[in-house]
Backbone as CSV, one residue per row, in Angstrom:
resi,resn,N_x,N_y,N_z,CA_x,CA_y,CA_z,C_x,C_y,C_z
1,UNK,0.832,-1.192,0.000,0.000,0.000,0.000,0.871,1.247,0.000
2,UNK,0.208,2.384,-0.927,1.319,3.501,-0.763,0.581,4.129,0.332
3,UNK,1.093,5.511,0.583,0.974,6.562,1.128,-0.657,7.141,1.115
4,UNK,-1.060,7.470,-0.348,-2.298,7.866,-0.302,-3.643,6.593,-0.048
5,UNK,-3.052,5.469,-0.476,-3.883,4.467,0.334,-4.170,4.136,1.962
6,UNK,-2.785,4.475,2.448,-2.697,4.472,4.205,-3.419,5.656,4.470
7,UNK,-3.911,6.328,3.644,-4.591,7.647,4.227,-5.967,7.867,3.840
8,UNK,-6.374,6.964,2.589,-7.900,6.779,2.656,-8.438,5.784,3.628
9,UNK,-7.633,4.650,4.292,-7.671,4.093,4.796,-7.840,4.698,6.364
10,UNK,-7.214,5.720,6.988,-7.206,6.653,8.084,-8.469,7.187,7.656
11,UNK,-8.914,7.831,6.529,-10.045,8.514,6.552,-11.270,7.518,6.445
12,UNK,-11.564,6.439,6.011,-12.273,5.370,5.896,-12.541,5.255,7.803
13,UNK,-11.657,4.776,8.709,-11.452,4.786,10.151,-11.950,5.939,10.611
14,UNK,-11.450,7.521,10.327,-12.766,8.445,10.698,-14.166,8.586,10.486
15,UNK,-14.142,8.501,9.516,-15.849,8.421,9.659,-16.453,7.344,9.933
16,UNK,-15.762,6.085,10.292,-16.518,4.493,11.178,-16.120,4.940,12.497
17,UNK,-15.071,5.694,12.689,-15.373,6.257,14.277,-16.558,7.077,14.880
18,UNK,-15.842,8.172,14.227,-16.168,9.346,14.235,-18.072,9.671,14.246
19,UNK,-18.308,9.236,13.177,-19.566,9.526,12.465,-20.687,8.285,12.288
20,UNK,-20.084,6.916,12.216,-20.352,6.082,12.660,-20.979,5.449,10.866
21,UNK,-20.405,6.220,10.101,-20.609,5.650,8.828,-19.826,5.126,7.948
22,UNK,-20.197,3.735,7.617,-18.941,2.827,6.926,-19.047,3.691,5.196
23,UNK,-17.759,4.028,5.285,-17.371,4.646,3.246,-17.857,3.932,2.485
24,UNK,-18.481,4.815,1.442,-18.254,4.364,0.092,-16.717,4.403,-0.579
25,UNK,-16.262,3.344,-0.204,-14.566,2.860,-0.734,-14.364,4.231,-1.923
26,UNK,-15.024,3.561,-3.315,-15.047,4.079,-4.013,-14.636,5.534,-4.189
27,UNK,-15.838,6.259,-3.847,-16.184,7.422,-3.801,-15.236,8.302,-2.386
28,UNK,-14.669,7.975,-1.822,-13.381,8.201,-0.910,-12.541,8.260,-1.263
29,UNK,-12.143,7.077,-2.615,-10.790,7.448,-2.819,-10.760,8.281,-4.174
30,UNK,-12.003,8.669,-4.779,-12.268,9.437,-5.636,-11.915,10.710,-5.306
31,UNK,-13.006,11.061,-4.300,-12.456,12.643,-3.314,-11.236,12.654,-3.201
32,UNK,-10.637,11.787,-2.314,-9.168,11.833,-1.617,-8.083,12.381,-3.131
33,UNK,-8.335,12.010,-4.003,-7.792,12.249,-5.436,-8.465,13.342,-6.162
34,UNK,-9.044,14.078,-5.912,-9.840,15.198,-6.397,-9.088,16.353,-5.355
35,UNK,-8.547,15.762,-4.029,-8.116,16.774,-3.088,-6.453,17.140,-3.562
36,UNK,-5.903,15.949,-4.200,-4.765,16.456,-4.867,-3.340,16.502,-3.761
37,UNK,-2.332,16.828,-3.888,-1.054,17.087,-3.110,-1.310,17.388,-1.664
38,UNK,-2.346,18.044,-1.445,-2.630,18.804,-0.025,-2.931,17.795,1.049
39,UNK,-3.216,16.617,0.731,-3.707,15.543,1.232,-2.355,14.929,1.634
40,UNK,-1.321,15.869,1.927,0.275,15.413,2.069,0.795,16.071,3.157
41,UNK,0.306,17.356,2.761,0.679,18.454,3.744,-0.158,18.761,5.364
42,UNK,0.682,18.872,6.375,0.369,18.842,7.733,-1.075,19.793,7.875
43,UNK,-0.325,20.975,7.324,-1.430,21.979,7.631,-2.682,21.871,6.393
44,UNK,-2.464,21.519,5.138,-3.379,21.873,4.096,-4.376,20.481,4.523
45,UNK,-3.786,19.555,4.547,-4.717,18.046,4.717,-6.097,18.433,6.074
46,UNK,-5.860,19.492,6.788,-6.832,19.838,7.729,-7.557,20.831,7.764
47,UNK,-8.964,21.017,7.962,-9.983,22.123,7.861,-9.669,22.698,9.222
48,UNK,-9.390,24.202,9.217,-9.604,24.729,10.423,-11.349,25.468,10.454
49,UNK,-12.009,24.598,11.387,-13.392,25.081,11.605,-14.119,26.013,11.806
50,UNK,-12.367,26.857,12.616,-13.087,27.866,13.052,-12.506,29.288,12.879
51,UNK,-11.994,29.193,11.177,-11.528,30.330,9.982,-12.294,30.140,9.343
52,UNK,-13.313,31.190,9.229,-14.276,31.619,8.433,-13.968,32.228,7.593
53,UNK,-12.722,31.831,7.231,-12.418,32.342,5.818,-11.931,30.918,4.674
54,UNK,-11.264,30.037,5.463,-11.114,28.596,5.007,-12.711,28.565,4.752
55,UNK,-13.396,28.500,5.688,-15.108,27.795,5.112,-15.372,28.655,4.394
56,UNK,-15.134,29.638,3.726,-15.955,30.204,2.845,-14.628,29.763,1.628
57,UNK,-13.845,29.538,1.443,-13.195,29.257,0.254,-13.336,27.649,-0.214
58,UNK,-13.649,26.815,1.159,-14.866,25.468,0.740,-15.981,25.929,-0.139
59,UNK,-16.703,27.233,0.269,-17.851,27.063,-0.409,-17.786,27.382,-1.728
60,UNK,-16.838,28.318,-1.692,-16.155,28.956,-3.312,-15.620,27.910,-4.712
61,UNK,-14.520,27.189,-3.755,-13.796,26.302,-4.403,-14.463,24.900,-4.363
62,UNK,-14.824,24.483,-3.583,-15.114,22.634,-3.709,-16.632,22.963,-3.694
63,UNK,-17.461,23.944,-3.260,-18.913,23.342,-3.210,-19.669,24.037,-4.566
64,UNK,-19.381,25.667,-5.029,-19.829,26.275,-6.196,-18.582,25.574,-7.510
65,UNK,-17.184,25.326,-7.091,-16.624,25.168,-8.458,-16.749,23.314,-9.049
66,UNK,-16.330,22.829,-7.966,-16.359,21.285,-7.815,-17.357,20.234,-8.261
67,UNK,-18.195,20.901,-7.555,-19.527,19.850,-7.222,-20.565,20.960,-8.132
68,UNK,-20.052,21.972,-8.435,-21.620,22.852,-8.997,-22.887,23.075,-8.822
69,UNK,-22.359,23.293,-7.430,-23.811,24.159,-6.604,-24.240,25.703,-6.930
70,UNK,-25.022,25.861,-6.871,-25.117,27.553,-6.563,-25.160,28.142,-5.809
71,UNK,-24.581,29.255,-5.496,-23.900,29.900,-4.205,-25.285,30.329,-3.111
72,UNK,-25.687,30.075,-2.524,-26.941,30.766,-1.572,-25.869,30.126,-0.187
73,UNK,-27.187,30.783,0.735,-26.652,30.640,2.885,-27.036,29.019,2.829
74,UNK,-27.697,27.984,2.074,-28.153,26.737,2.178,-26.456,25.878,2.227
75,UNK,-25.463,26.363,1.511,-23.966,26.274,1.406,-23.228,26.309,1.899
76,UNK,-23.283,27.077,3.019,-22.163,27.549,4.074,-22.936,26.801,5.487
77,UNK,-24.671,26.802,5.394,-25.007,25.954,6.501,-24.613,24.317,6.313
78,UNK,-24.593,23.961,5.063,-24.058,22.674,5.040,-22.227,22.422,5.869
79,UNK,-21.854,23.442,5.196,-20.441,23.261,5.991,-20.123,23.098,7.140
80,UNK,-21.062,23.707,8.070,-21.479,24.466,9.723,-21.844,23.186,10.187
81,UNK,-22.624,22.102,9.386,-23.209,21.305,9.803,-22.321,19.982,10.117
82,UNK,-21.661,19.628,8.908,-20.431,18.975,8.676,-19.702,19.400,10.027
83,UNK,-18.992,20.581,10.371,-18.031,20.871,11.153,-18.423,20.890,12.483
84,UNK,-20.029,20.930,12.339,-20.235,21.185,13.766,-20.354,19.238,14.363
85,UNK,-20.786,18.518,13.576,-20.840,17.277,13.759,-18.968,16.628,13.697
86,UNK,-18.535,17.076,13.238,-16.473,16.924,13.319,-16.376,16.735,14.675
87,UNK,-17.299,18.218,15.331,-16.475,18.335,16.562,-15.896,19.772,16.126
88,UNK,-16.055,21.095,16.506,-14.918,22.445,16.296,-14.336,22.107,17.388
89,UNK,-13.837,21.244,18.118,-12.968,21.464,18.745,-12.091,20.654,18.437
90,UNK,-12.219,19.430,17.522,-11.522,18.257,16.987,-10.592,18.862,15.988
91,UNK,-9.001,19.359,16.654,-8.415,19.523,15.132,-7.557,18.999,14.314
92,UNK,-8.410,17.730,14.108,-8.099,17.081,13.053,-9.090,16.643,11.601
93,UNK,-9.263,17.624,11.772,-11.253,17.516,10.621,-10.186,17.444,9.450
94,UNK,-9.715,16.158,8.823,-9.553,15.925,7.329,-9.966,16.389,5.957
95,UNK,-9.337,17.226,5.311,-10.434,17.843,4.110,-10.738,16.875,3.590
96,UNK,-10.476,15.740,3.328,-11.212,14.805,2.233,-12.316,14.531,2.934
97,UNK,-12.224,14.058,4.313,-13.108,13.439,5.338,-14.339,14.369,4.959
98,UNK,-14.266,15.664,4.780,-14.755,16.960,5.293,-15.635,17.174,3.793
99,UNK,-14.979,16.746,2.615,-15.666,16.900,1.503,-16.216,15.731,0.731
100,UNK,-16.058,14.734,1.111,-16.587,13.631,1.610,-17.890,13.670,2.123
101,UNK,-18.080,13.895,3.374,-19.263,14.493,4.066,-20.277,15.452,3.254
102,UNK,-19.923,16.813,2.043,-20.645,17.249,1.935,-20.606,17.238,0.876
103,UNK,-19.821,16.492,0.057,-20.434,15.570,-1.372,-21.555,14.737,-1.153
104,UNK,-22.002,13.951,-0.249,-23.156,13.050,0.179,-23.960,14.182,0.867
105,UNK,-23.939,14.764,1.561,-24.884,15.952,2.057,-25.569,16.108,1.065
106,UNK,-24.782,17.121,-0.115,-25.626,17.709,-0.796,-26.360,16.746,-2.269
107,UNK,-25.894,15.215,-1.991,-26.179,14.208,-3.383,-25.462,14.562,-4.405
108,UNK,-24.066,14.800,-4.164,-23.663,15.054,-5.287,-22.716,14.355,-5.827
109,UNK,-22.868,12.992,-5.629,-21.382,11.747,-5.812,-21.432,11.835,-7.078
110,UNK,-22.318,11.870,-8.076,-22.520,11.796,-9.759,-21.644,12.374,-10.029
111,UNK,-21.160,13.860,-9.615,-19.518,14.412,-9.717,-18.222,13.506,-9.981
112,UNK,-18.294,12.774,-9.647,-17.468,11.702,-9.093,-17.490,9.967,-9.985
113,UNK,-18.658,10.068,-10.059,-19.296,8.994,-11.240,-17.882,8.485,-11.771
């Protein structure tokens, strides 16, 4: 197993902890590969919950450019919702974990297809 497998594999283990929902394999390691290099890095691989400026460049970048939502407050409460179920005090909220979560929130795995 490489590197980015030991780490869908860590994120697969968060959300059967965490959240108490077994992955769609698939569609995990789809995200996890849609998240790109950052999924390497100490600081980029983690959502800080509580920079409201990181969550609004989620909503910019992965939820209006990514997934092709349209921008309304229904967008940023999804994020709130996600993070508030993480835990804001948990800081280790995984971006894949994290977009993961609100790729299925909002039904939007067909992205991913």
């Amino acid at each position: 197993m490489g590197k980015r497998d030991d780490l869908i594999a860590t994120y697969a283990a968060d959300l059967r902890d965490k959240f108490g929902v077994t992955a769609d394999m698939d569609l995990l390691t789809k995200v996890t590969i849609g998240c790109g290099p950052v999924i390497y890095s100490d600081d980029a691989s983690t959502v800080a919950g509580s920079d409201k400026a990181e969550l609004q460049r989620i909503v910019d970048g992965f939820l209006n450019k990514k997934l092709g939502l349209p921008d309304g407050p229904d967008l940023m409460a999804g994020v709130d919702a996600v993070i508030e179920t993480y835990g804001r005090s948990n800081r280790s909220k995984y971006r894949a974990v994290v977009y993961y979560l609100l790729t299925t929130h909002f039904g939007k795995q067909s992205v991913y297809g």
